[in-house]
C-alpha positions in Angstrom: 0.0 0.0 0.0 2.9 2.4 0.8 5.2 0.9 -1.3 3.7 3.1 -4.9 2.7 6.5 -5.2 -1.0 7.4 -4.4 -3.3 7.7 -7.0 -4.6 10.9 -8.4 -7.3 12.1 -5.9 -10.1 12.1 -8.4 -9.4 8.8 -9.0 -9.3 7.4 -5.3 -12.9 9.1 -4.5 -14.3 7.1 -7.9 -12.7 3.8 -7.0 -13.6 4.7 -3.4 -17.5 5.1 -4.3 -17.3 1.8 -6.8 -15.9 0.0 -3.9 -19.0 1.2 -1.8 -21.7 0.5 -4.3 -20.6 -3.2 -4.5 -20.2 -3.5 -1.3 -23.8 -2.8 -0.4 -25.0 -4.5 -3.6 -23.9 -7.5 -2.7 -25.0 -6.9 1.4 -28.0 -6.5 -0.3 -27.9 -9.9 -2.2 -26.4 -11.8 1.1 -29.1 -10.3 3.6 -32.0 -12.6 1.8 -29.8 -15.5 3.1 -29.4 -13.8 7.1 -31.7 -15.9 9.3 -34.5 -14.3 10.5 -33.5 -12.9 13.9 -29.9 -12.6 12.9 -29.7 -9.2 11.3 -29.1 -6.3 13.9 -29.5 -2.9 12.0 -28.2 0.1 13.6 -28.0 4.1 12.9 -24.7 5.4 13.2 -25.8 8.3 14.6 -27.3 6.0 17.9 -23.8 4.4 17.9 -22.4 7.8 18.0 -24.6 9.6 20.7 -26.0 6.7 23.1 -23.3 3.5 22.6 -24.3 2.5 26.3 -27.8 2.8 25.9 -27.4 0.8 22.3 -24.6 -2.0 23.3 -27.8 -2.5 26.6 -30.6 -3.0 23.7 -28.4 -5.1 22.3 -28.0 -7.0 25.1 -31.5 -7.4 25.9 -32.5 -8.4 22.3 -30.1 -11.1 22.0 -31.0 -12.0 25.5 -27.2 -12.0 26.7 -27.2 -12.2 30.6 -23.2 -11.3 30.9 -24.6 -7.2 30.4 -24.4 -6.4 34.5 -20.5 -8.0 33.8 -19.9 -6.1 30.6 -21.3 -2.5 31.6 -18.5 -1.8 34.1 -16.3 -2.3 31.2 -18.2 -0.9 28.2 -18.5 2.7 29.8 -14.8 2.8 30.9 -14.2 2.4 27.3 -16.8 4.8 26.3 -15.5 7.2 28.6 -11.9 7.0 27.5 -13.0 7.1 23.9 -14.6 10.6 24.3 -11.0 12.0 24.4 -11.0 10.9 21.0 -10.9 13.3 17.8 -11.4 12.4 14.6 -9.0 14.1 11.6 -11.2 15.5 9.0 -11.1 14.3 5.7 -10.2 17.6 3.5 -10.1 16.8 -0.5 -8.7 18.9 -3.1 -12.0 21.1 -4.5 -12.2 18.7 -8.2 -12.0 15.5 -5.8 -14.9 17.0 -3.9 -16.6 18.1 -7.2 -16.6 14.0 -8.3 -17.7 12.9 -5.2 -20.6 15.4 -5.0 -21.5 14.5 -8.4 -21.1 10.5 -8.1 -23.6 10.8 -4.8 -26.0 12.4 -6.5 -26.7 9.6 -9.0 
């Protein structure tokens, strides 16, 4: 991966969105063979804002009794995490041009 130059910007957001697309078309061709049950479906935005409150849901749903062992744990981890930034992702203005235009097919 490091061992090339990187590709042209441009071309890293269009591989990048082809790489998405097939991902999710074939998710969408594998779920049909997901027992019923088995599929958990989540918004990120729950992850983001109440990952206690989810990781307990999930918990319950699955009917896991280990969550009064697991809690402890989970929101140390939740709590350390919150210290944690995230680097945004700034691309050159034609890369963000193609990307704009390839999400709004």
């Amino acid at each position: 991966m490091g061992l090339q130059p990187a590709p042209d910007s441009v071309l890293q957001v269009q591989e990048t969105v082809a790489a998405h697309r097939q991902l999710f078309q074939v998710f969408e061709m594998a779920r049909l063979w997901i027992p019923e049950g088995q599929l958990l479906e989540l918004e990120y935005s729950d992850l983001v804002q109440r990952l206690a409150q989810v990781l307990r849901r999930i918990y319950d749903r699955y009917s896991l009794p280990s969550w009064p062992l697991a809690a402890g744990p989970i929101r140390a981890g939740i709590d350390q995490a919150r210290r944690y930034q995230a680097n945004p992702v700034q691309l050159p203005e034609r890369a963000e041009q193609q990307l704009r235009a390839l999400l709004n097919r």
